[in-house]
N, C-alpha and C positions, 0 to 999 in steps of 0.2 A: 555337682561341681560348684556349684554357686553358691553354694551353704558353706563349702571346703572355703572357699577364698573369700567369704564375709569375714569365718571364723580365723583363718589365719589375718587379716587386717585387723581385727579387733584385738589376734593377741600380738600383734608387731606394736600396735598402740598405747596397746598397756607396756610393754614393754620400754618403749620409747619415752615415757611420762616419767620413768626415771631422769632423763635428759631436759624435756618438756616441762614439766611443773618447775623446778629451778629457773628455766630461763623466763618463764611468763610472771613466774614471784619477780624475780630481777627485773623484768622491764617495770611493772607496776608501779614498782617502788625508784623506781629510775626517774632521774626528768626527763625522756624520752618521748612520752606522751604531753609534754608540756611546750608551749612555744618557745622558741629562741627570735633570736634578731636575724635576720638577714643574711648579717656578715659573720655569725657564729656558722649559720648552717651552709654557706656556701663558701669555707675560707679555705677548702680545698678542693676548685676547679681544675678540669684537665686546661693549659693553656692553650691558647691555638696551635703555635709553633710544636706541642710537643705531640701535636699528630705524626709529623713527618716521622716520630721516633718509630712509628710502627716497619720503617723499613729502612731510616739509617740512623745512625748513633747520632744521636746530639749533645752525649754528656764521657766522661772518662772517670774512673777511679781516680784518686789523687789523696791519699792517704794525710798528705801535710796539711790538707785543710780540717776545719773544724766538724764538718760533714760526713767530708769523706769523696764526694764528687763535685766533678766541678760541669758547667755547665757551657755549652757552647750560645746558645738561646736564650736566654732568663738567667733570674737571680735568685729566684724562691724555689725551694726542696719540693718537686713532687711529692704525689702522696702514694702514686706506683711509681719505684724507681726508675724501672724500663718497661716498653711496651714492644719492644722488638722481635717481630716474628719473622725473619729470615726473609733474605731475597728469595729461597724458590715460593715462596709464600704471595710474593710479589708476580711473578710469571703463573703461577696457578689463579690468580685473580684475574689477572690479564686474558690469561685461556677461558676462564669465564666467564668474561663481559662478552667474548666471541664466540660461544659456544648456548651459553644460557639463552631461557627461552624469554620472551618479551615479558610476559607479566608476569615470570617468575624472575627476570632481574627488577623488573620494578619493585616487587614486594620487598625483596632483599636488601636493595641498595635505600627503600626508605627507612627500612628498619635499619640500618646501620647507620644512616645518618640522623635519626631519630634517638638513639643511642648516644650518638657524639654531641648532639645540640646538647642533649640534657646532660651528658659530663661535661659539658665546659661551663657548666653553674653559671657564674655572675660574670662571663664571659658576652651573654647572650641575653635578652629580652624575655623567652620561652623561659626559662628555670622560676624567673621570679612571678610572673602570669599562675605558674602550675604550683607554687608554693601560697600564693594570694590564691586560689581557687580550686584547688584539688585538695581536698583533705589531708588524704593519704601521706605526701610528699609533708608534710610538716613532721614525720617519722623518720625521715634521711637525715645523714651529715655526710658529708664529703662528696659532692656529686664527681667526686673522679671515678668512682668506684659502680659508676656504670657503665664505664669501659668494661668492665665483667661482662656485661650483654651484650656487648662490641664481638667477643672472642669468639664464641662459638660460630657466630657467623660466617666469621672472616676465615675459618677452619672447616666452613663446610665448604664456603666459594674456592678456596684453594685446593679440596679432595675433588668440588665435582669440575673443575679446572683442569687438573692433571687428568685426572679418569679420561676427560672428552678428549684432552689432546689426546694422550697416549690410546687412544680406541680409534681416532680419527682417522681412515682410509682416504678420504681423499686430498684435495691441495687446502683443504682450506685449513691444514692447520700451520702456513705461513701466514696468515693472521695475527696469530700471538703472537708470532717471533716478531712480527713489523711492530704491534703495537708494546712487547716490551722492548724491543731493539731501540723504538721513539723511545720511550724513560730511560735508556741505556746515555743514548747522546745529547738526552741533556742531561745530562749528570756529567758526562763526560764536557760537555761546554760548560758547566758551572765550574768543573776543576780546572779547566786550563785558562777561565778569566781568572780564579781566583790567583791560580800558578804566576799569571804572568801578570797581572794588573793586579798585586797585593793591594797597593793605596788604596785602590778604590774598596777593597770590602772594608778595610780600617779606617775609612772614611766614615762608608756607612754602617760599620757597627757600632763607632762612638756618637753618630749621627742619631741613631734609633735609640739609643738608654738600654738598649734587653742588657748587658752585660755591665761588669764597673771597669769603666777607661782603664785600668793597669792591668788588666787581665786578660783584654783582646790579644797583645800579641804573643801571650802564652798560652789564647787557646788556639792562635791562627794556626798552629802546626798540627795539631791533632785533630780540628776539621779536616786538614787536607787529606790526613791517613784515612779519615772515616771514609772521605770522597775516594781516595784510591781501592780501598778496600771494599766498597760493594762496586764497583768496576771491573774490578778483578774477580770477584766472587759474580758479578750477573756475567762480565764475560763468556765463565767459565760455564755456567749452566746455559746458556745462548749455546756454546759449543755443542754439550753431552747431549740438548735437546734435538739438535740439529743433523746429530751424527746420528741420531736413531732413529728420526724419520728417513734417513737418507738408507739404513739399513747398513751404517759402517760398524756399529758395533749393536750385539746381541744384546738380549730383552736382560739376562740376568747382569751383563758390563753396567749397562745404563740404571737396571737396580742401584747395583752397589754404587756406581761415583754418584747419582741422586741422596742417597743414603749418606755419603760420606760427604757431599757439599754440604747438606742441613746437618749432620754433628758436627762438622768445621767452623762454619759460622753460627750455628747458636751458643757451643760450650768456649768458642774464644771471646764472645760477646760476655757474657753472662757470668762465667768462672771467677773474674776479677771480683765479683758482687758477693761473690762466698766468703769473702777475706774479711768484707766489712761486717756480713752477720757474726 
């Protein structure tokens, strides 16, 4: 068996050199292997603010501009359009910070924040340390594009999240629901200052420079849909979760509206982005 799976590796290998010898010609003859400046290799950071994008919209299609999007947060075009992975994505992390085991959340949440330090490039201290002193990193461009290492993570914490809840027999799966219900109500008190005390965020959004003065109050209306919109969408999973630990509706009900809240909010997020490819 061991002779079987050398020789099949050797001929995957050969095979693959089709692919392989082109792209290792390419790099050679590339400047890749060659230093840049700084500000060449880090000119596309993830920004701080466009973390929060992982669980609400921060930008909108908008065709009339030169882009294409416009941005609720900043001024410069990402280098991932969106990073948005659904509020139950959001409730499945949460189920995993209360269910995961101690030094198996520590490992995970360092790697993920080990992930995020080094995509936010020249955001941070760490990126230019490991560019002066790690070899290797003088072979990147765009530190956003380590959010890629971000992902896989963030989709195991949310599978082994759900799995715990939904397996979970005793009380303690009103844990999640308090600690997403807390991110439920502040969200819900960041819309209704926004709602009823507009001045103040158009105070402080021409206060801060993220955005250009004549654009605040034509993004102020579609931050707020963003705010209503995962309100009503974590509402709505708060409910489905709740109703089936309580045993009000059956294992295949709560399949399907599970099923049908994540293609609701991902394909109404996302669909818009097809127009501009």
């Amino acid at each position: 068996p061991y002779l079987l799976i050398i020789a099949a590796n050797i001929l995957m290998a050969a095979v693959a050199m089709v692919q392989l010898l082109p792209t290792i010609e390419l790099f050679l003859q590339s400047r890749r292997p060659t230093n840049i400046s700084f500000q060449e290799a880090t000119s596309w950071s993830l920004h701080p603010l466009s973390i929060i994008n992982f669980f609400v919209l921060d930008k909108e299609v908008d065709v009339s501009l030169f882009n294409g999007v416009r941005l609720f947060f900043g001024r410069g075009l990402p280098f991932l359009i969106s990073l948005y992975i659904g509020q139950v994505s959001l409730f499945g992390i949460c189920s995993w910070w209360v269910y995961a085991r101690g030094r198996s959340k520590l490992l995970v949440v360092a790697l993920v924040t080990l992930g995020l330090v080094i995509a936010l490039g020249k955001h941070t201290l760490v990126y230019s340390l490991l560019l002066a002193y790690v070899p290797v990193f003088e072979l990147f461009r765009f530190p956003e594009k380590f959010v890629f290492l971000v992902y896989p993570l963030l989709i195991v914490m949310t599978l082994q999240g759900l799995h715990a809840f939904v397996k979970a027999s005793d009380v303690t799966y009103k844990k999640p629901l308090y600690v997403f219900g807390s991110i439920l109500m502040i969200v819900i008190v960041v819309y209704l200052s926004c709602r009823l005390l507009p001045d103040y965020y158009l105070t402080l959004m021409a206060s801060s420079n993220l955005v250009e003065p004549v654009s605040i109050r034509e993004i102020f209306p579609s931050l707020l849909f963003s705010l209503e919109r995962q309100i009503l969408l974590s509402g709505a999973i708060l409910l489905v979760v709740l109703l089936y630990k309580r045993e009000t509706i059956s294992i295949p009900v709560f399949r399907i509206l599970i099923l049908g809240l994540v293609l609701i909010d991902l394909v109404s997020v996302h669909r818009h982005y097809q127009f501009l490819v």
